[in-house]
C-alpha positions, 0 to 999 in steps of 0.5 A: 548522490540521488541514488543514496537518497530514498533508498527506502519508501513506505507507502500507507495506503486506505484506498481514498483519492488522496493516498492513491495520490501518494502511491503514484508520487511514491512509484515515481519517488521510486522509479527516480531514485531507484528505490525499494518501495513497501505498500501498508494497509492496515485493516480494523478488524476489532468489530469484525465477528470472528477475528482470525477469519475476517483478517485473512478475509480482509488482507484478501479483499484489500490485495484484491482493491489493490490489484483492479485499482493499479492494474497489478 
């Protein structure tokens, strides 16, 4: 049943031409199979200055790509 297929789809994404390739496979993946799908971005913050707030800095910068790159 395609239905059952991909019920599921995690989607790592760093922005570069090729993983914003797969996010477009994985929407119609999605579309197709009528599944659930969950963006990762993971963000090295290790050489940032002050940790905590650089990672509530970095989650917001890396939303805010997300958005103005797919239009969302």
């Amino acid at each position: 049943m395609a239905e059952s297929l991909f019920r599921k789809i995690l989607v790592p994404i760093d922005f570069s031409p090729c993983s914003e390739e797969a996010f477009r496979v994985a929407l119609t993946f999605a579309k197709t199979f009528q599944s659930e799908w969950l963006l990762l971005h993971v963000a090295d913050t290790s050489a940032l200055a002050t940790p905590l707030a650089s990672c509530e800095a970095v989650e917001g910068l890396s939303l805010e790509i997300f958005r103005r790159r797919f239009s969302v």
